[in-house]
VMD Tcl script that draws the C-alpha trace (Angstrom):
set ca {
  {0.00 0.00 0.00}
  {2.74 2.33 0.94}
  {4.82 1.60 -2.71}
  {1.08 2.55 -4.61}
  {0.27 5.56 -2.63}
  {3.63 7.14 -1.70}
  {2.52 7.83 2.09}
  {4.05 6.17 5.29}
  {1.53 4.61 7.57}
  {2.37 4.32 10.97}
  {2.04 0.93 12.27}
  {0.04 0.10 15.46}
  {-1.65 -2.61 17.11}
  {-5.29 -2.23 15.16}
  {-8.02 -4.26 15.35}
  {-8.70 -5.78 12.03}
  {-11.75 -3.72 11.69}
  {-10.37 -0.39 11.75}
  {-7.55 -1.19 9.59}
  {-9.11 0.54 6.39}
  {-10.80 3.44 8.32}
  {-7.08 3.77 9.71}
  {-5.59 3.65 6.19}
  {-8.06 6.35 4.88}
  {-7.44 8.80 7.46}
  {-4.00 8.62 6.65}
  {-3.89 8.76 3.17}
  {-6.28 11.62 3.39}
  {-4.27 13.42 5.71}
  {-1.06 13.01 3.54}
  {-3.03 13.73 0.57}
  {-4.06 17.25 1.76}
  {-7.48 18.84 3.34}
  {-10.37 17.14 1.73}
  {-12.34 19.73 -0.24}
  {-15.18 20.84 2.36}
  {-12.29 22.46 4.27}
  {-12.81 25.40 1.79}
  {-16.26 25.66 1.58}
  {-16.30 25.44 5.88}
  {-14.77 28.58 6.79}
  {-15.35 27.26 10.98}
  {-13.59 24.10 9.95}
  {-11.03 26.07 8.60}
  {-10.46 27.99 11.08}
  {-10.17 25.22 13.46}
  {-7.75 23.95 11.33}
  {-5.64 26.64 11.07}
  {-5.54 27.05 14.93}
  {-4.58 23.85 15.37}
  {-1.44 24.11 12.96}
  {-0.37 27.35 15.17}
  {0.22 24.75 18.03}
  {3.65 24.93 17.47}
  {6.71 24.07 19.99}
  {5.30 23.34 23.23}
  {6.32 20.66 25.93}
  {5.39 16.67 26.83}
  {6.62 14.08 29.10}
  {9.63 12.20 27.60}
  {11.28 10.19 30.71}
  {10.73 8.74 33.94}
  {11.16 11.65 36.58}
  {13.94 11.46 39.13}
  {11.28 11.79 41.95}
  {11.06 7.96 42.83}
  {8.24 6.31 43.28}
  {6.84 4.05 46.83}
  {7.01 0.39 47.08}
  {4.55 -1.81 45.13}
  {1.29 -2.03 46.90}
  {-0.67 -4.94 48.09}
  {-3.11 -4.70 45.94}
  {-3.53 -3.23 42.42}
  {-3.97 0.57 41.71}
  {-7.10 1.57 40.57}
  {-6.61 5.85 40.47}
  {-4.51 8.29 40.46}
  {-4.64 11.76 40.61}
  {-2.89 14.66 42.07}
  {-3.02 16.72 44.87}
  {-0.35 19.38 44.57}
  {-1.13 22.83 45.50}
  {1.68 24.55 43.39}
  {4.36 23.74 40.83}
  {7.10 22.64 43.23}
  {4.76 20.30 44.98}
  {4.32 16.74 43.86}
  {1.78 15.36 46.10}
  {-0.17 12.54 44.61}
  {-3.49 10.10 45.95}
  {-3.14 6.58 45.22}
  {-6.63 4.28 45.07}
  {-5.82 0.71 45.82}
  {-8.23 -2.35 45.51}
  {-8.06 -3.28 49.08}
  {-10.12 -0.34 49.81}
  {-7.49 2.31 50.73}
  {-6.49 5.89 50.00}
  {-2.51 6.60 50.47}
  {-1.03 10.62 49.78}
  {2.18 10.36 48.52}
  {4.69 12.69 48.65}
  {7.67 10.93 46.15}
  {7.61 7.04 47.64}
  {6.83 8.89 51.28}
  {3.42 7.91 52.49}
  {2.10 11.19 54.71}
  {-1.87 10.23 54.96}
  {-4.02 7.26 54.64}
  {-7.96 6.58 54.76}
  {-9.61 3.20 54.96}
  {-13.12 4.18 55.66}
  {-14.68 2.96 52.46}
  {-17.06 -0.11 52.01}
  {-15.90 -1.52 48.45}
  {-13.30 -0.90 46.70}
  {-12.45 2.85 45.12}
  {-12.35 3.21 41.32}
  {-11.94 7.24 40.64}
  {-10.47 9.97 42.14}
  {-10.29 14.02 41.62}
  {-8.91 16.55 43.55}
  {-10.21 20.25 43.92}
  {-8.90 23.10 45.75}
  {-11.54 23.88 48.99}
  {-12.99 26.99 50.59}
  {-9.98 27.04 53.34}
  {-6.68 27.87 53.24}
  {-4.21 25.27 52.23}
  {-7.03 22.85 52.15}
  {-7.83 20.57 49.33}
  {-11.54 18.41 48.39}
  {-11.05 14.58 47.12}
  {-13.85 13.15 45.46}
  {-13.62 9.33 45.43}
  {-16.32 6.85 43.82}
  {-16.46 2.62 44.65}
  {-17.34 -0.30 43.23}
  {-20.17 -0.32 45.38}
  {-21.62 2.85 44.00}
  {-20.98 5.35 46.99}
  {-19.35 8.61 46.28}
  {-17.33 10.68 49.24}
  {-16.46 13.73 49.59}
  {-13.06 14.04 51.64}
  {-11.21 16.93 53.04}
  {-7.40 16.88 52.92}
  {-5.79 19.01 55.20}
  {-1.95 19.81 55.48}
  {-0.16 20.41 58.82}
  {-1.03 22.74 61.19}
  {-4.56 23.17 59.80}
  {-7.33 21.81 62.60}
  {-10.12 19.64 61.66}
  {-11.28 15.93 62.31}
  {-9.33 13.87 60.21}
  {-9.12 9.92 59.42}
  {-8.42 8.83 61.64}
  {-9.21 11.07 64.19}
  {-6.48 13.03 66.01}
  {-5.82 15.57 68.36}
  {-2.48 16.74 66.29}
  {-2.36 18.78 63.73}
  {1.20 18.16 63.02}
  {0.72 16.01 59.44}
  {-1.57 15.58 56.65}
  {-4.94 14.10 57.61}
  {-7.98 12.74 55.63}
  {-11.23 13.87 56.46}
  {-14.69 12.44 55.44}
  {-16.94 15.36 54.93}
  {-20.37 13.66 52.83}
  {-21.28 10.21 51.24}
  {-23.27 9.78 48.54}
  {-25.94 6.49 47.32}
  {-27.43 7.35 44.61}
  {-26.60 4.94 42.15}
  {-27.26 1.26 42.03}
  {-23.96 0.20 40.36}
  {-20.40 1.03 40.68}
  {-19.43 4.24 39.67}
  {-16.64 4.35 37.20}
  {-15.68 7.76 36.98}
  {-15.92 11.34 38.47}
  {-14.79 14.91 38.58}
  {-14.98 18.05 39.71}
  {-15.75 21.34 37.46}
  {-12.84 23.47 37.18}
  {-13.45 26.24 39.70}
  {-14.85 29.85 38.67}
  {-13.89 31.15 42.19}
  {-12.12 29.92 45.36}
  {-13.61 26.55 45.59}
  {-15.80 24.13 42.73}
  {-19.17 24.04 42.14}
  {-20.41 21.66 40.79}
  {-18.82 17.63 40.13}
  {-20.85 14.95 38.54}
  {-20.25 10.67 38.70}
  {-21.09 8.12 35.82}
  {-22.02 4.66 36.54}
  {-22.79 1.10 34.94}
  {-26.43 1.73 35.60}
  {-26.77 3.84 33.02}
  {-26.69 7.51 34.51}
  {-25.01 10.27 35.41}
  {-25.55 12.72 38.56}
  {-24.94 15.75 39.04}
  {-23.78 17.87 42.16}
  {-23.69 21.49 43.27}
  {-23.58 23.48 45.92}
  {-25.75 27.04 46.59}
  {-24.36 29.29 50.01}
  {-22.86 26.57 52.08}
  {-19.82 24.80 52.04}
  {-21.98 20.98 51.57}
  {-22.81 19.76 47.83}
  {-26.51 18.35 47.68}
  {-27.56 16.24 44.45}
  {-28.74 18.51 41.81}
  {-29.97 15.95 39.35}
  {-29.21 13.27 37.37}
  {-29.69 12.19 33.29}
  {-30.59 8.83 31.90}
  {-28.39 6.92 28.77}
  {-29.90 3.85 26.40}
  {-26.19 2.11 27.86}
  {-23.69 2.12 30.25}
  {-22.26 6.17 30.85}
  {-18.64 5.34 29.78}
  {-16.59 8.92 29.83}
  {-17.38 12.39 31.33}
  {-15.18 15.74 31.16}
  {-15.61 19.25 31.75}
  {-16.03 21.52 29.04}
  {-15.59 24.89 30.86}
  {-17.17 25.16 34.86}
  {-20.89 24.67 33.87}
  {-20.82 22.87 30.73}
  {-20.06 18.58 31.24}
  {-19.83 16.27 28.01}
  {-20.72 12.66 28.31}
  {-20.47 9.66 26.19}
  {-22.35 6.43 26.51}
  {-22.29 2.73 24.70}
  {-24.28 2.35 21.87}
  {-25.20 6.04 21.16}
  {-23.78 7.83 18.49}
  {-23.49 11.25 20.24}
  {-21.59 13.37 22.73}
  {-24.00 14.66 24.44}
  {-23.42 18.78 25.92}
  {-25.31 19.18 29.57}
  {-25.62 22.43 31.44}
  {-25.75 22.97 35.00}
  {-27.87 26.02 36.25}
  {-26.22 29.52 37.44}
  {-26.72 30.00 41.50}
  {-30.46 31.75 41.83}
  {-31.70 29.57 38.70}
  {-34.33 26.57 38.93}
  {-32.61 23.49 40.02}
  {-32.14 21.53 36.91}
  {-29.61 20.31 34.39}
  {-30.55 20.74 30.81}
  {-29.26 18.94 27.78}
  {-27.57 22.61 25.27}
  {-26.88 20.03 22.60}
  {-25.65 16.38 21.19}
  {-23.08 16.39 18.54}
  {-22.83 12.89 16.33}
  {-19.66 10.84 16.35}
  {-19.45 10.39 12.96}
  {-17.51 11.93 10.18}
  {-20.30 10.78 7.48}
  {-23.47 12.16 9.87}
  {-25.01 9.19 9.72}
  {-26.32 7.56 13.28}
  {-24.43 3.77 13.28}
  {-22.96 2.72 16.28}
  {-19.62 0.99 15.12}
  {-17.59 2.01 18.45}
  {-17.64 3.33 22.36}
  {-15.58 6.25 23.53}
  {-13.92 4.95 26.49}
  {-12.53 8.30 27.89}
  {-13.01 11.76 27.20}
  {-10.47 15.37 28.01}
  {-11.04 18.84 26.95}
  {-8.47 21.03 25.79}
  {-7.00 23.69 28.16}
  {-8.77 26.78 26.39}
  {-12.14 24.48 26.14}
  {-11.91 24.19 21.86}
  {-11.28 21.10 21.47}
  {-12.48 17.63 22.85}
  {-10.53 14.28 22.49}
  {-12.78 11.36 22.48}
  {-10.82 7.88 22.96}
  {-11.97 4.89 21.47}
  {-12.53 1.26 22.12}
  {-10.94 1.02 18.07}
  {-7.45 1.81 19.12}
  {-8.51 5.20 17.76}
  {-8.33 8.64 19.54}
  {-11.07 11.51 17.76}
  {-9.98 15.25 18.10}
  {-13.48 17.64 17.29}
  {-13.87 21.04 17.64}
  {-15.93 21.75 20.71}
  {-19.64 21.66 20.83}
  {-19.30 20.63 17.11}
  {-19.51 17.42 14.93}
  {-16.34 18.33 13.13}
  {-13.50 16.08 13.84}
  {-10.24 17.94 12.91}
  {-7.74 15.20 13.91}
  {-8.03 11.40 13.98}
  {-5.10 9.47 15.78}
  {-3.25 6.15 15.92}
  {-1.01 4.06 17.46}
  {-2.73 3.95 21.45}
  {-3.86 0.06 21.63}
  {-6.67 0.22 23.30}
  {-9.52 -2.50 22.95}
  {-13.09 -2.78 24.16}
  {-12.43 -4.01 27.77}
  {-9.78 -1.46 28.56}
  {-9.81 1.31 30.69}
  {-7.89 4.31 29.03}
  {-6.95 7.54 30.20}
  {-6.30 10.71 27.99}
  {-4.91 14.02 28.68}
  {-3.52 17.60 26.86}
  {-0.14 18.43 27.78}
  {-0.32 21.94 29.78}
  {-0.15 24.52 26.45}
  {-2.27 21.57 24.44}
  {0.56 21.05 22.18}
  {0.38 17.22 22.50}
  {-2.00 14.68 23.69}
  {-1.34 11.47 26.10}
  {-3.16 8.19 25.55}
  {-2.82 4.98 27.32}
  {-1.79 2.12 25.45}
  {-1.95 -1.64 26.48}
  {0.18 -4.16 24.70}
  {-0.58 -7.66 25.19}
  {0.89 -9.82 27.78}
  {2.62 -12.58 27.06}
  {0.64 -15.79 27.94}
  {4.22 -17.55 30.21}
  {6.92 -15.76 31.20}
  {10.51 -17.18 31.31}
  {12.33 -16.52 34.32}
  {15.29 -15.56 32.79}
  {13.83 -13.28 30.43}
  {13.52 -9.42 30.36}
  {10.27 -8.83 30.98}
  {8.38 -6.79 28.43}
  {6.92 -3.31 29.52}
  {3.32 -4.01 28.36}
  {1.98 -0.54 29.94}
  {2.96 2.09 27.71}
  {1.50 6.15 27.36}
  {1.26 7.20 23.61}
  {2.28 10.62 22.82}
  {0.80 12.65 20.14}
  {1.65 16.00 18.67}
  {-1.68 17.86 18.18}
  {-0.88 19.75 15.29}
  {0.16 17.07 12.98}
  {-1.48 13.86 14.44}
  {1.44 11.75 14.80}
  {2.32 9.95 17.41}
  {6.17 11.23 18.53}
  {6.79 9.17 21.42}
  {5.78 5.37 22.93}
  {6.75 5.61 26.66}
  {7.11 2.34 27.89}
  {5.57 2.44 32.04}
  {4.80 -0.87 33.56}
  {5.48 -4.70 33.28}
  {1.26 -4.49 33.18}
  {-1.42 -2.30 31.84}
  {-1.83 1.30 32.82}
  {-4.83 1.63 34.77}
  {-4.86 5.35 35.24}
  {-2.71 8.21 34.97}
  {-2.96 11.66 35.53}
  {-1.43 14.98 34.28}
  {-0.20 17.64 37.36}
  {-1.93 20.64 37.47}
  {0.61 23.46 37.28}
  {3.67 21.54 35.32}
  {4.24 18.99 32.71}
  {4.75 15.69 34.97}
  {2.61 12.64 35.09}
  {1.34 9.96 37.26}
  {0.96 6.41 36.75}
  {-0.74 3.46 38.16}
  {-0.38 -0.26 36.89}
  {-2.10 -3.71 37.69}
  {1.67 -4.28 38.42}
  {0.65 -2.51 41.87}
  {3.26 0.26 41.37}
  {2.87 3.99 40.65}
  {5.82 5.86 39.05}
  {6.39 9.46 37.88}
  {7.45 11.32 34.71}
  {8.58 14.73 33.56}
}
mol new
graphics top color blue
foreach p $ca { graphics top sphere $p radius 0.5 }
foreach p [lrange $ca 0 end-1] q [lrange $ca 1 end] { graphics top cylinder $p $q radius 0.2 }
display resetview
């Protein structure tokens, strides 16, 4: 194919299926913009923005901060909790129902007050100085809100203590309200001191939705309905969420209500999936990130295939591959800090038997993709498993990781 048509395809681990697809967008994007570029002047424009993405910065190595001891039990989220760029605080999830803040391979806080087993986490900054909100969601389809606190801040703490001296959990509000586990959750990005508003997304085939009006609680604001499972939520900008689901064609836009407004979350838009408009159901996004100036969306597939579209718009300006990802994985995907590149979890299979004097293959890899042109620059090889979860730091260009090898690790 490459001697006929002159263009270099970049090899990846495809299911046969998407193969041609694959091959098309390729050949179309070394062929040139197809024709309704021109007669698109928004789709043009979005194009030209994106190829003014140029330079920027992306993770290329494993960082020098080291990272703890392998845990009992595998990690099931990460996210960070750093307050600034110097700090590199980090929550670890683990499947024997615990919560560990790392600082580097340093354990400073746990919390074991949770009935099943945690599968998300998200970290917001809170009302009080120094002070931090944790959102965590289980297997058992509760959803807590913790306060972290750093030393020499007062408050309850998990477990309780009469010091202040160290960091300390504290379990401010649990949630019920769905009847399945809840596979993801996060909080808006703040419009003032503290967030808003977060939301959860569960097997059971709905999403909720939280705010909070005057006081420092959150009290359930509503929830939406899907025809299948709710399979990726992000934040568009602090009142707008997107949310995909399996077998629907659409992203689907939802709007929460200003303080003062009627209590109820209304659907702006959907936007279809589809390049050719048309409404068939031939894949499931499996995670979903918005850019950092809220234009774009990535949408990550269960097709080893990662969708770029203009925001709150069916036009997809970037299609890319090379992530393996397959329909029981669970992928993350993040923008680097200036949106210059885009990070995608990729799974390799595992061998079947492993020799025991053979190197043993780093099956847990991130994919890293320049924006601008679609290719992917960079395979960083992670764990000796799959990546479960990573997660970008706030305020520089680092990264967390967590395996089914039961390790975390960090990268710059």
């Amino acid at each position: 194919m490459e001697g006929e048509t002159g263009v270099k395809y970049t090899d990846g681990d495809l299911p046969v299926a998407s193969i041609l697809q694959s091959s098309l967008d390729m050949f179309a994007t070394a062929s040139g913009a197809p024709a309704e570029t021109e007669e698109d002047p928004e789709l043009k424009a979005a194009t030209e923005a994106l190829e003014a993405l140029r330079g920027g910065a992306c993770v290329t190595q494993a960082s020098t901060e080291l990272g703890p001891s392998p845990f009992a039990a595998n990690v099931t989220a990460v996210c960070w909790a750093a307050r600034s760029f110097e700090e590199a605080l980090s929550i670890v999830a683990t499947a024997d129902r615990k919560l560990c803040l790392l600082d580097g391979a340093k354990v400073l806080a746990t919390f074991e007050d949770l009935a099943s087993p945690p599968l998300s986490l998200d970290v917001a900054v809170a009302e009080e100085e120094g002070a931090q909100e944790v959102l965590v969601t289980t297997m058992g389809g509760e959803t807590l809100v913790l306060g972290l606190h750093p030393p020499g801040v007062a408050g309850g703490g998990y477990p309780a203590s009469e010091t202040s001296g160290h960091w300390v959990f504290e379990l401010r509000q649990r949630f019920k309200d769905h009847q399945k586990q809840v596979t993801s959750c996060c909080f808006a990005p703040a419009s003032g001191r503290q967030s808003t508003y977060f939301m959860t997304i569960s097997r059971d085939h709905t999403a909720h939705f939280y705010w909070r009006t005057g006081n420092s609680e959150f009290s359930h604001l509503g929830s939406c309905s899907f025809v299948g499972e709710v399979t990726a939520c992000c934040w568009l900008d602090g009142r707008t969420a997107v949310l995909a689901a399996r077998n629907d064609h659409e992203l689907h836009y939802l709007e929460m209500p200003s303080l003062g407004e009627a209590a109820e979350v209304k659907e702006a838009q959907r936007t279809n999936l589809n390049a050719l408009g048309d409404s068939v159901v031939s894949f499931a996004v499996l995670a979903l990130t918005a850019s950092p100036d809220g234009t774009r969306v990535a949408a990550c597939t269960d097709r080893s295939r990662v969708i770029l579209l203009q925001a709150r718009s069916a036009r997809q300006l970037r299609n890319f591959y090379g992530a393996a990802v397959g329909e029981y994985d669970m992928p993350s995907v993040a923008f680097s800090l200036d949106g210059c590149f885009l990070y995608v979890s990729s799974s390799l299979p595992q061998p079947a038997r492993q020799e025991e004097n053979e190197v043993k293959a780093l099956c847990g890899q991130l994919a890293v993709f320049e924006v601008r042109s679609g290719q992917m620059v960079l395979q960083l090889p992670c764990h000796e498993k799959a990546v479960r979860c990573f997660h970008r730091h706030p305020y520089s260009e680092m990264l967390v990781t967590g395996s089914f090898d039961k390790t975390v690790k960090f990268w710059s």
